[in-house]
N, C-alpha and C positions, 0 to 999 in steps of 0.2 A: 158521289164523293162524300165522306163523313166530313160532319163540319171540322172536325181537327184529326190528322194523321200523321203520323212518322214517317218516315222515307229510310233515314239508314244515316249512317251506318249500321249493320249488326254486331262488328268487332270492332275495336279499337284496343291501342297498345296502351300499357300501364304507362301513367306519368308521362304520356308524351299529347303535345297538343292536338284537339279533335274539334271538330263541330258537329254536332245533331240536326239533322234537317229533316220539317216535314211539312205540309201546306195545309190551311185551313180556308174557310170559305169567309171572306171579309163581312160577307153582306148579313152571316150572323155570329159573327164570335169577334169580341171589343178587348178582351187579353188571353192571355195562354202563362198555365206555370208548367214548371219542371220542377220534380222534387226525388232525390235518390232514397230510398229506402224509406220514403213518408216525411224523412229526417233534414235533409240537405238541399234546400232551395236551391238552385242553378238559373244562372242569367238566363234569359230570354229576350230576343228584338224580333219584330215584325216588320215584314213589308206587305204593306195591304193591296199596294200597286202589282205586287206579282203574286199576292197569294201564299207567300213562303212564310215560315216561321224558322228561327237555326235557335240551337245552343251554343257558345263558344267557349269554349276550356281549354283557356291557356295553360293548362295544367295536366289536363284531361282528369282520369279519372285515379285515383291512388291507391285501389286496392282489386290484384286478380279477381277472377270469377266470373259467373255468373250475376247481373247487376237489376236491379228492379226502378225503373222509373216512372212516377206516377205523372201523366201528361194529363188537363184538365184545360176546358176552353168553357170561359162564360161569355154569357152576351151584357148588353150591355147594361141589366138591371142585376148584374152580379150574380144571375142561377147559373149552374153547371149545366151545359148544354150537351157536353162529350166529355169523357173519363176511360183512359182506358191503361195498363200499365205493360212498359217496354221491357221486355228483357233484351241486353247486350251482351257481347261477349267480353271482357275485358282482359287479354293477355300479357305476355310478357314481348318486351319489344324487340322485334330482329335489326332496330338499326336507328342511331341518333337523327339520320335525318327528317324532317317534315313530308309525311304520307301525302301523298295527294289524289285526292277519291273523287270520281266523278258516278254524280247520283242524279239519276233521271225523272225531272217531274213530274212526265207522264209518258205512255208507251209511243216511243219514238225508234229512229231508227239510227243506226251505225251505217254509216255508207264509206264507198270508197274514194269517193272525192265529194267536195261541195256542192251537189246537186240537188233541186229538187226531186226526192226519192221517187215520185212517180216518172222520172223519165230515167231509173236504173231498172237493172233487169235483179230478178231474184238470185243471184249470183253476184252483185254489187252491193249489197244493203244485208243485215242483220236487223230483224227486230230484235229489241230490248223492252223490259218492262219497268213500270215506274219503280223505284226505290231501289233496284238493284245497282249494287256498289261495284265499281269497278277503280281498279290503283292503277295510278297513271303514271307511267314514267317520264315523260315530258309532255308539253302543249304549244300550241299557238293560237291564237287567236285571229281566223281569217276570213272576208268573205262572209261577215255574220255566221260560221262558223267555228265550232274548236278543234283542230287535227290534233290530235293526241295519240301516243304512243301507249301502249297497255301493258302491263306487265302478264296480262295472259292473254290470248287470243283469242277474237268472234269469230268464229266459224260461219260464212265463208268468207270475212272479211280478211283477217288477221289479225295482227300487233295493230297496223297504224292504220288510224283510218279518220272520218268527220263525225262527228252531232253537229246538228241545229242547235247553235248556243241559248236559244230562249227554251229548248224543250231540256235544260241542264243543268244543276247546279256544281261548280267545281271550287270543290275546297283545299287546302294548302295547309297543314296543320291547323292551326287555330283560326284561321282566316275563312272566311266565304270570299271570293273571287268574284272581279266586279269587269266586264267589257263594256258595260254602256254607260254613258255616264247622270243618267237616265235612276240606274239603282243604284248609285253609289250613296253610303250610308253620310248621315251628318253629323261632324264633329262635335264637339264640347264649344259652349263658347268661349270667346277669347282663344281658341287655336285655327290651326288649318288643317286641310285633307292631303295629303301626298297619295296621290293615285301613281303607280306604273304601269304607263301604258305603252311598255314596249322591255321586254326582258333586259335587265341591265346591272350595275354594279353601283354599289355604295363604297366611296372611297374616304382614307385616310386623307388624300390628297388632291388635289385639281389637277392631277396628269393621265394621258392615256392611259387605261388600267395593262398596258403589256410592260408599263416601265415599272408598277408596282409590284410589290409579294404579295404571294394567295394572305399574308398578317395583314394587309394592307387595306383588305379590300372583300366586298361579302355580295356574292350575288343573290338578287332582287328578282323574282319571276313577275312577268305580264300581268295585268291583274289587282295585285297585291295593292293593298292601302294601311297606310299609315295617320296617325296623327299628331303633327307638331306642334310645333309651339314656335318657330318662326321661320324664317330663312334668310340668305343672300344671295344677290347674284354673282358671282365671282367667274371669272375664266371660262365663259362655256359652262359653267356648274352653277347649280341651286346648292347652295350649303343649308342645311336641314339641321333644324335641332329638332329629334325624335319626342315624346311623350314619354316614351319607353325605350328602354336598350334595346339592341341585338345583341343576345350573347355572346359574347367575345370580339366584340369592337367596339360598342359603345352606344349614344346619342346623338354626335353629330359628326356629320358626315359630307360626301359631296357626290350630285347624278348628273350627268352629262342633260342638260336640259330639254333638248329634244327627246326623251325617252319618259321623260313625267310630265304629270300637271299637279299644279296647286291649285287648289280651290278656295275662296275666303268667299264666306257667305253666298257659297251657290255659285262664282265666278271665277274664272280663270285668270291665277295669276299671270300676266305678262312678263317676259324673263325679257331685261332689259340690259344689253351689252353697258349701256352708262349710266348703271345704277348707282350710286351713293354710298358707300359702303363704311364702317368705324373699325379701324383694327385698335384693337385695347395692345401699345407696347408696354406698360406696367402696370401691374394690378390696381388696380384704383377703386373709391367708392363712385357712385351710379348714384345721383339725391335728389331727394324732393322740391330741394331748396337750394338756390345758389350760394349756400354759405358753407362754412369748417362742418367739417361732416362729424365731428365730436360732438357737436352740440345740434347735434338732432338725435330721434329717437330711433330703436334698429327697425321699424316699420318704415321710418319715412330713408330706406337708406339701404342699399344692395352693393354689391362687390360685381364687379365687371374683372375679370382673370383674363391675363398676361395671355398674350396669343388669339384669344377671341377674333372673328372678323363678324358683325353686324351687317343686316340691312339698313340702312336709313330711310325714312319715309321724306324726312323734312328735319329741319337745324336753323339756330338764329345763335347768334352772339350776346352776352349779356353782362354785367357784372363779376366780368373776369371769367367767365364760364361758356362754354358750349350750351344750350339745351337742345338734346336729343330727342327726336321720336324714332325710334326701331321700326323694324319690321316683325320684331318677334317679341312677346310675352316673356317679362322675365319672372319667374313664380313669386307669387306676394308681393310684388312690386305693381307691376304694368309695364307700357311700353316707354312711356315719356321722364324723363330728370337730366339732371345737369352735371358736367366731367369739366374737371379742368384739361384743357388743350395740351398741356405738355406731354401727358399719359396717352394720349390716344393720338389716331391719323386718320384726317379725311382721304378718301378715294374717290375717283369718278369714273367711270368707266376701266378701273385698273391702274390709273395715272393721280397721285397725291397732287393734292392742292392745297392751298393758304385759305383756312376760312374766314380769315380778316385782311381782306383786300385795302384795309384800309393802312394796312402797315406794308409796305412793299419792299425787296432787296433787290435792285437793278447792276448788281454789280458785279463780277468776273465769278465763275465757277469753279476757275481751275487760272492757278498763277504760278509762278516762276521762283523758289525760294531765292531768299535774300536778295530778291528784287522789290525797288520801291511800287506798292498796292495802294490802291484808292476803292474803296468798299460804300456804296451809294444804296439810297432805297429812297420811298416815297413814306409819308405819312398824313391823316386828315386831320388840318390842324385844326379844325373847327370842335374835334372831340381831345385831342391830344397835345399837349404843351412840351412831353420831354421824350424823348428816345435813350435807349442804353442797348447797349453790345456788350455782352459776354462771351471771352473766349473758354470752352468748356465750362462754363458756370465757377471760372477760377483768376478770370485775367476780365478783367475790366480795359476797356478800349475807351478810349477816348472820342468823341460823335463830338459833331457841330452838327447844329440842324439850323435852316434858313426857313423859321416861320411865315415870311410872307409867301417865300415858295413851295410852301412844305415837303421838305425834302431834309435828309440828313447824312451825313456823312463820316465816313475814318477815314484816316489819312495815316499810312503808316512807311515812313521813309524807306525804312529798312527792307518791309516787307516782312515774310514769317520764315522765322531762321531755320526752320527743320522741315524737309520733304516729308508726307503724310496726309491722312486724311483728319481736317480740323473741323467745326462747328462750332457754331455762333449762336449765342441764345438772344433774339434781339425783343425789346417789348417796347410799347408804348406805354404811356398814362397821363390819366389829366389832371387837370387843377388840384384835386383831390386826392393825387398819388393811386387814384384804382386804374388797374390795366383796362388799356382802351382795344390792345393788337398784340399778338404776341406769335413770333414763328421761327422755327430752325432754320439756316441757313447752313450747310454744305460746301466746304472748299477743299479742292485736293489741292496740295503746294508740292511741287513738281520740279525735279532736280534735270532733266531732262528739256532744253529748248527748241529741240527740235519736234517735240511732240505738243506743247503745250499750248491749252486752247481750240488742240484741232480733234476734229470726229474719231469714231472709228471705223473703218471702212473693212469691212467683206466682199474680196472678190473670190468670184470661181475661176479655178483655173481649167477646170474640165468637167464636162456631162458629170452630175453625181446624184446624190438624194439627199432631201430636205427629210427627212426621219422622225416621228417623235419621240425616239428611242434610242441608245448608241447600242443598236446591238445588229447584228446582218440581218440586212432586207427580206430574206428569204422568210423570216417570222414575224414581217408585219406585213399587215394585208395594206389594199389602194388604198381607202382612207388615213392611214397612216406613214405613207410616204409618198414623195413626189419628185419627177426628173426637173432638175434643174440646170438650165444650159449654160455653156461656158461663156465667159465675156461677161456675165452680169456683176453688180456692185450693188450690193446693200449697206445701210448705214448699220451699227452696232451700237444697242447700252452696256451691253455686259456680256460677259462671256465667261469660257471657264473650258478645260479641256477635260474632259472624262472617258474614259475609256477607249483611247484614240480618236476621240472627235471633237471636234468643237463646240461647246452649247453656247446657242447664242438667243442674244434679247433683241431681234432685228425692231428698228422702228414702222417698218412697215410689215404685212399680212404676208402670207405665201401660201393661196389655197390647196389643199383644205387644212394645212395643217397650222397655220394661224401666224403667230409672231417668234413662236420659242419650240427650239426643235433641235437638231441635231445634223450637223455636214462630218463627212469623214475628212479629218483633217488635212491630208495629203492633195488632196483637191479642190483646196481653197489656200485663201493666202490671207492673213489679217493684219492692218498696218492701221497705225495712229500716226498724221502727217506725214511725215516722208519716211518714219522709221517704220519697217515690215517687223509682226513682231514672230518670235520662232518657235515652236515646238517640236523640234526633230530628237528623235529616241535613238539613238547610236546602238551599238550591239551588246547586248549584256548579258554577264558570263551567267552560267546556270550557279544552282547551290547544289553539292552532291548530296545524296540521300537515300536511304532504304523511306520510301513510303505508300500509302495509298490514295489512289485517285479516284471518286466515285463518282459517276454521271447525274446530278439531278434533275438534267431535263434533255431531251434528246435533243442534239447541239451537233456538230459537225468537226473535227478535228481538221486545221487547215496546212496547207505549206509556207502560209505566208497571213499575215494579219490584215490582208486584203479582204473586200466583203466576197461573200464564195460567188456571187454573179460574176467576177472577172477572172474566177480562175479556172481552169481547164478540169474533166472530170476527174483524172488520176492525179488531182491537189487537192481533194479531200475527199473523207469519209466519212458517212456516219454513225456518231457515237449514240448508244439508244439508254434509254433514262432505267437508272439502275445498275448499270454496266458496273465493274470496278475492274479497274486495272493497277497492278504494281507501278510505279514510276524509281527512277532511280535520280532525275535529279528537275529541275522546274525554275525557272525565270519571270518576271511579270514582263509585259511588253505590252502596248499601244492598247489596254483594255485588254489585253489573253494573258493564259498563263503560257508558256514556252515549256513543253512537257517532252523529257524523254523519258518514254515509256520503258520498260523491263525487256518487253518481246514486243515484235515490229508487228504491225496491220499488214494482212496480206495487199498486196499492192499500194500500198502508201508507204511504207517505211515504220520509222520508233519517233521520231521528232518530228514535232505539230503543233500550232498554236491553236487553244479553244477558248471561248470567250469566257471571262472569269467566274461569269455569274450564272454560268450553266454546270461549273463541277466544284468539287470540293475536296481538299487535300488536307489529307491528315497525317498527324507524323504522334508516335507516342500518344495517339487519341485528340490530339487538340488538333482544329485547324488551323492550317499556316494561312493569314491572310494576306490578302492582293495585296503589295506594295511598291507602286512605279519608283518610288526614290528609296527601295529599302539600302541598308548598306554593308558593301561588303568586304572584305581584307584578301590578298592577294598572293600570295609567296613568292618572291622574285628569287630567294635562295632561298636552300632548306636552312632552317633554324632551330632554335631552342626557346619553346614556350615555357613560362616557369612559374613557377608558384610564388617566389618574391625576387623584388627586383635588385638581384646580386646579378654578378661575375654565375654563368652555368658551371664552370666545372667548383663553385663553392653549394654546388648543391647535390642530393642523393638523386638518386632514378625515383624515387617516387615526386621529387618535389621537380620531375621534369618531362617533356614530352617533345619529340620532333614533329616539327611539321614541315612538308615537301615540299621541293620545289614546283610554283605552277597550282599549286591548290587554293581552292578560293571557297572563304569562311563565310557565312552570314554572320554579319556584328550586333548584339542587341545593345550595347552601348560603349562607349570607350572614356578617359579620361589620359592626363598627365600625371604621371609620379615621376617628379626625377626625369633622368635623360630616356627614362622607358613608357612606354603605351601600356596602363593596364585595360583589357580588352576581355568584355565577357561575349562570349559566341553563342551563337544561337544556336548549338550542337554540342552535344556531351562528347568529350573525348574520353575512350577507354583508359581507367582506371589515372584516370586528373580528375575531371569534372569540365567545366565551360570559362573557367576566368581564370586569368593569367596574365603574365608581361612578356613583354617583347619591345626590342630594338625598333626604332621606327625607320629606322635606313633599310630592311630587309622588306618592307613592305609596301603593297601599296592598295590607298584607300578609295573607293568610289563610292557615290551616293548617287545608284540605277545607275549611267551611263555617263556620269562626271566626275572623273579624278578628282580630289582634294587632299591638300594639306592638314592633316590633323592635328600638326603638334603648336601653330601657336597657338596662342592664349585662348585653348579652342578646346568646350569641351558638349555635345553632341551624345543625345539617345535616341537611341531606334523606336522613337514613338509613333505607331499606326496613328494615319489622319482619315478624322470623323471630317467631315461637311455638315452643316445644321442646315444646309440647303438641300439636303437629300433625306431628312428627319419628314417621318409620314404626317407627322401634326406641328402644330406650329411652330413651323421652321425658324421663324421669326424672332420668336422668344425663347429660344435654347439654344444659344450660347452656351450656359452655367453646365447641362446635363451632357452634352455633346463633349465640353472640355474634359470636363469629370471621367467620361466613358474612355475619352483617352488615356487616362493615367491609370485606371485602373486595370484597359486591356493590357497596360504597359503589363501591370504588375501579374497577368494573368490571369481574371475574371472574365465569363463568357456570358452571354445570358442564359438564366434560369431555365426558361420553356424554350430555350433554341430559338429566340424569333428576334426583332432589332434590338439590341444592346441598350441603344441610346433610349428609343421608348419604354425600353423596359422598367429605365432610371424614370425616365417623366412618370411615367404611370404609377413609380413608387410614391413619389411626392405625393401624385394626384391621391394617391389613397392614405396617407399619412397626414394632409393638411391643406386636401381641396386644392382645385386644377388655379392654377397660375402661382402657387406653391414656390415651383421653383427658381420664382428670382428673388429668394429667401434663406438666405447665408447659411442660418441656422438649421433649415429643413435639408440643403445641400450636404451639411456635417452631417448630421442624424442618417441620411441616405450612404455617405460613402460607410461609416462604422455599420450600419445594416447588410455591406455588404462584407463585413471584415477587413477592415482598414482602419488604420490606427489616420487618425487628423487630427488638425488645430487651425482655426482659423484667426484672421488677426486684422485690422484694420490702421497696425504702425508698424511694420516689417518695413526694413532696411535692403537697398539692393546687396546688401555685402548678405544677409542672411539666403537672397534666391541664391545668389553664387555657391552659395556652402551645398543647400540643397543638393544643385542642378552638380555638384564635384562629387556627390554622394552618390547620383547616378538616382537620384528622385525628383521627377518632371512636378513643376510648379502650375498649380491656376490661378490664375491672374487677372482681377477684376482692374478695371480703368473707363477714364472717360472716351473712350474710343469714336461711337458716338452717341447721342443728345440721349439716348436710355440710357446708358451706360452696356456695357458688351465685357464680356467673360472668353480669353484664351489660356491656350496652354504654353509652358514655356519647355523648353526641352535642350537648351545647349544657349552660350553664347560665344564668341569673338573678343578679338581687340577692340570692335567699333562698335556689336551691340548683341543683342539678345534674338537666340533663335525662337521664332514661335511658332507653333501651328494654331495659326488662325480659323474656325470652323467658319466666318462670313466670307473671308475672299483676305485680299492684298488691300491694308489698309493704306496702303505709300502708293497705289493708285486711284484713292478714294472707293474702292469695294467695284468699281468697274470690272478688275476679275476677281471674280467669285471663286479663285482657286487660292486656299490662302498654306498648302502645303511648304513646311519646313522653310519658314520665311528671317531673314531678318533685317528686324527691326534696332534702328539706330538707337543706342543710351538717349540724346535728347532727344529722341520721337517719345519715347515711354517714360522718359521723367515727366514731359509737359503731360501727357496724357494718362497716364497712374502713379503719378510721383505727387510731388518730391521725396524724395528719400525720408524716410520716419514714417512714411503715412501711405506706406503700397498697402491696398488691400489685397491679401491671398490666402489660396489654402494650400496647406502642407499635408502631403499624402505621405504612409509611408506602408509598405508587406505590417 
């Protein structure tokens, strides 16, 4: 063997990542360079343990041709021992993905299963010789083996077949590929290694990756190593902050934990279900020093962004401050400084806790409005002289505290006059007025006494599936769902209905699929004390229409919005990805859309329900989205829709238009003029347009499958609801972008690259003024006018100014004290008694217990105590 040699590749594609690999003899060559054209030094690592040398070009090489590289190996008194120069081929590339080449270190064999080659016969085995390249279409790593799939075939083996992983080097674009851990290369210091060792996904999110989009989430081959700069343990997942991007997702990310390791210092990190965790709820500064972060220097002193979730190593309490150790490296900082406790949240295992035990709240969660409340907690009086209670950091409560006992108290006769979710800001402090403890405290005030104080209870009514997904069984595998039998009762924290199912936060595990998951609703029953609560979807009319329906993943058309295990084979068909079919008219229903098609499926019929997030319906180019509460108008007599609200026969044939009897409109918003309904429709009517008036005795209105009265003091928009609980990245802290996305799909706005809406908005911020951005008024403005929207933002808006808005038929965003961060919703109609909102966190009048906060309302003194008083709402005004 020459003491230095190249192995291959001999081609590689232009501008796309490569590695160069060739082996030299340790015991005389002490470095090795690469130089392109005499001119262009190129990185080089060595491993002397196996003899290899690689280049790595994350770039690869950036000009066609024929390429010249001059490879040179001295020993260890610096003479050139070998020199010799490579030519390459360097083309143009057949294809964005990472090439994956496996190049043999020495003449080994291709066999057809994992065996030692001498006990195959010459018809199971291929010889191969060192350096020749071969492209790999897929691999595994088994059996001290790699099976690998080829894009061309060994004769007599084929496409698929084994190497001896030690007689192999397999590279992935820019990467060399690591099975033992034995070679795996070492970090920089001050970071880590992220090895995978089991092909998998990096995600936006900590959920199944079937419940995510291909935007969501970027698969990771076996192998593959990375370098971060820190982690979490969160849900089952490592959250990872990378060194480096992946293109088109980002830095940090989350891996199912069984599928990787981290390595610190040569050792395996331990993924610890009750790890310690900091989630940053508002941007804050991260200091060297536990004082006003003005008066230090920008070295002693970093930015921790809104949504962040940390590892914690270790934390102590100190002069009003948290000090932190991470788990992860924050660049030009380090791991260790001090946060004030308001801005951030401890975690334990997934579950928030109080890092100052020494202040305690022992007193009701959840009470009974305008009933007399007593509100108790503990404090250590040997650090702490005074307690205070703040309601929203705006109502001062009254505390006795009993120093010899140390204990403190409210005492409020009346109790809290308004049903809602409220919070308490409580702190201690001693002699010297510095905080000794300080912690949120949580109360829903509950108009309901038959509920109050008591659990939530989940019962099954029959055999069904624990899911991680609300979509049919049929497309998830074992690991991802499980029979669960009739008769059982789980307790509930939270829940939330989506797509015919119930999601629920069970306090207890359900293997394998853990605490949070998915029952199809009809087969369970969910009840707070003695009241069962309800979800039933009544029948709802279709909307008529010329449009197209397109398959984007091959999904199943059913008879009934049952999962297809319970139905018979001639109640459904399947629909194959790609498909497009005419439809004439579409409903939303229990998660599906309710589609009648143009021309019937042979032996199924034209009407069929499919699940929503397998097709896509478009009308005039835009798509119509899923809307369980969309609303719709009704004809009960044929009538006269008009273009102002006279007497019809004071008006011309163009200033009017009949509509039939039995016809039913989609509404995209209404208002009151006068004793008439002005109503704009979600469909152009030939030669009118979509707005006009109408008699309100001729019609009748439903919102999805609930009749309503429109015409008192009552005025309502068809405004789509976002969830910031279903946002790929921090859910947590997007409120502001989530509302925002609402008003503006109001107005018509899609995303740019076609991928989530609402990230698209986060990601604007992120790139305009750095990630946690967006809980920043003025980046918010700057964001909606980037996307062409006239705004104004205001911090002394009047509720008579939302009213005028919301009469104008322009949905309001609405900052308030909602809770202890403050929370951002949209407002979109109100009542004689309050204001309609769509909520993105859940139902604040059950304290956020459901996570569904669609087309809610909220009473006038819920929202004065909580973004009021009048003179001083914070909002933003949107308008086309």
């Amino acid at each position: 063997m020459s003491s230095v040699s190249y192995l291959g590749p001999k081609e590689i594609a232009v501008n796309q990542g490569s590695v160069l690999v060739g082996t030299f003899d340790p015991s005389l060559v002490s470095a090795i360079s690469l130089v392109a054209e005499d001119k262009y030094p190129l990185p080089i690592t060595i491993n002397g343990t196996l003899g290899i040398w690689y280049s790595s070009l994350e770039k690869g090489l950036n000009q066609i041709g024929i390429r010249s590289l001059r490879l040179k190996g001295t020993n260890k008194a610096g003479q050139v021992i070998s020199e010799q120069v490579i030519k390459i081929l360097v083309a143009n590339a057949t294809s964005n993905e990472p090439i994956i080449n496996a190049i043999p270190l020495r003449e080994t064999f291709f066999k057809i299963k994992p065996a030692d080659s001498i006990s195959l016969t010459q018809q199971q085995k291929a010889p191969v010789l060192a350096g020749q390249t071969y492209q790999v279409k897929s691999y595994e790593f088994t059996n001290g083996h790699l099976k690998v799939e080829l894009n061309n075939p060994i004769s007599p083996v084929g496409k698929i077949g084994y190497f001896y992983e030690l007689h192999l080097v397999l590279t992935k674009g820019s990467q060399i590929l690591t099975f033992n851990q034995s070679s795996l290369p070492t970090p920089p210091p001050g970071t880590q290694l992220l090895w995978i060792t089991k092909a998998t996904k990096i995600k936006l999110y900590p959920e199944d990756s079937s419940s995510l989009g291909q935007s969501q989430q970027v698969e990771i081959g076996q192998g593959e190593t990375y370098t971060i700069l820190g982690y979490a343990c969160i849900e089952d997942h490592f959250r990872v902050t990378l060194s480096q991007a992946i293109p088109g997702f980002g830095n940090s990310g989350y891996l199912y934990w069984p599928h990787v390791q981290i390595l610190q210092e040569g050792k395996s990190v331990v993924f610890n279900q009750n790890a310690t965790t900091l989630t940053v709820l508002n941007t804050t500064p991260f200091k060297k020093q536990p004082i006003d972060s003005s008066k230090l220097k920008p070295e002693d002193k970093t930015t921790l962004p809104a949504g962040m979730i940390y590892g914690v190593s270790s934390y102590s309490l100190g002069d009003g401050h948290i000090k932190v150790s991470l788990t992860e490296n924050l660049p030009n900082f380090g791991n260790t400084g001090y946060v004030y406790g308001d801005f951030v949240q401890l975690s334990r295992g997934g579950t928030i806790f109080n890092p100052a035990p020494n202040l305690t709240y022992t007193g009701p969660r959840e009470v009974l409005v305008n009933q007399q409340t007593q509100l108790t907690g503990t404090f250590d009086r040997r650090e702490s002289v005074r307690v205070t209670v703040v309601a929203e950091d705006k109502y001062p409560l009254n505390v006795a505290i009993n120093s010899n006992a140390g204990t403190w108290q409210v005492y409020l006769p009346k109790g809290f006059s308004t049903p809602g979710s409220r919070w308490l800001r409580v702190k201690a402090t001693n002699s010297k007025g510095n905080i000794t403890g300080s912690q949120i405290v949580y109360i829903t005030v509950t108009s309901d006494p038959l509920t109050v104080g008591q659990s939530l209870k989940l019962q099954i009514l029959k055999d069904t599936l624990f899911k991680v997904a609300p979509i049919d069984s049929s497309l998830l595998d074992r690991q991802q769902k499980i029979l669960v039998k009739a008769g059982q009762t789980f307790t509930v924290s939270k829940y939330g209905l989506v797509d015919g199912h119930l999601k629920v936060l069970l306090d207890s595990t359900i293997a394998p699929i853990g605490n949070f998951g998915y029952f199809y609703e009809p087969a369970v029953q969910l009840s707070k004390g003695s009241k069962t609560l309800k979800f039933d979807i009544a029948d709802i009319p279709d909307t008529h229409l010329t449009a197209q329906m397109l398959v984007t993943r091959t999904t199943q058309i059913k008879a009934s919005t049952q999962d297809s295990s319970n139905l018979a084979a001639n109640q459904s068909a399947e629909l194959i990805l790609g498909s497009t079919y005419p439809i004439t008219g579409y409903a939303c229903v229990s998660g599906h859309f309710r589609v009648t098609l143009a021309e019937s499926i042979p032996g199924f019929g034209n009407v069929g329900y499919i699940y929503w997030q397998h097709i896509q319906i478009k009308r005039d180019g835009k798509v119509i989205t899923f809307d369980i509460d969309a609303i719709t108008m009704t004809m009960m007599q044929t009538t006269v829709f008009k273009k102002r609200p006279v007497d019809a026969v004071n008006l011309s044939n163009s200033e009017k238009v009949t509509l039939p009897l039995g016809r039913v409109y989609g509404v995209e918003s209404y208002g009151i003029d006068g004793n008439h309904l002005k109503v704009s429709l979600t469909e152009e009517l030939p030669n009118f347009g979509n707005t006009g008036y109408i008699f309100p005795s001729y019609v009748v209105f439903k919102r999805g499958d609930k009749t309503f009265n429109p015409i008192p003091n009552y005025v309502e928009l068809n405004v789509a609801y976002f969830s910031q609980r279903d946002n790929p990245r921090f859910y947590w802290s997007t409120c502001n972008v989530t509302s925002i996305a609402m008003v503006l799909y109001y107005y018509g706005a899609r995303s740019k690259g076609g991928g989530d809406f609402v990230d698209e908005l986060l990601q604007w911020c992120f790139n305009y003024a750095g990630q946690g951005s967006q809980t920043d008024h003025s980046v918010l403005s700057a964001m909606i006018r980037a996307y062409g929207f006239k705004t104004s933002f205001s911090t002394t808006r009047g509720w008579s100014e939302l009213k005028s808005e919301l009469i104008n038929r322009r949905p309001v965003v609405l900052a308030g004290s909602f809770t202890a961060t403050g929370h951002i919703l949209t407002v979109i109609g109100y009542t004689s008694t309050g204001y309609i909102v769509q909520d993105p966190w859940g139902n604040a009048l059950t304290g956020y217990s459901n996570t569904e906060g669609r087309k809610l309302l909220y009473p006038y003194s819920y929202l004065d105590q909580v973004a009021g008083p009048d003179g001083n709402i914070w909002a933003h005004f949107i308008s086309p």
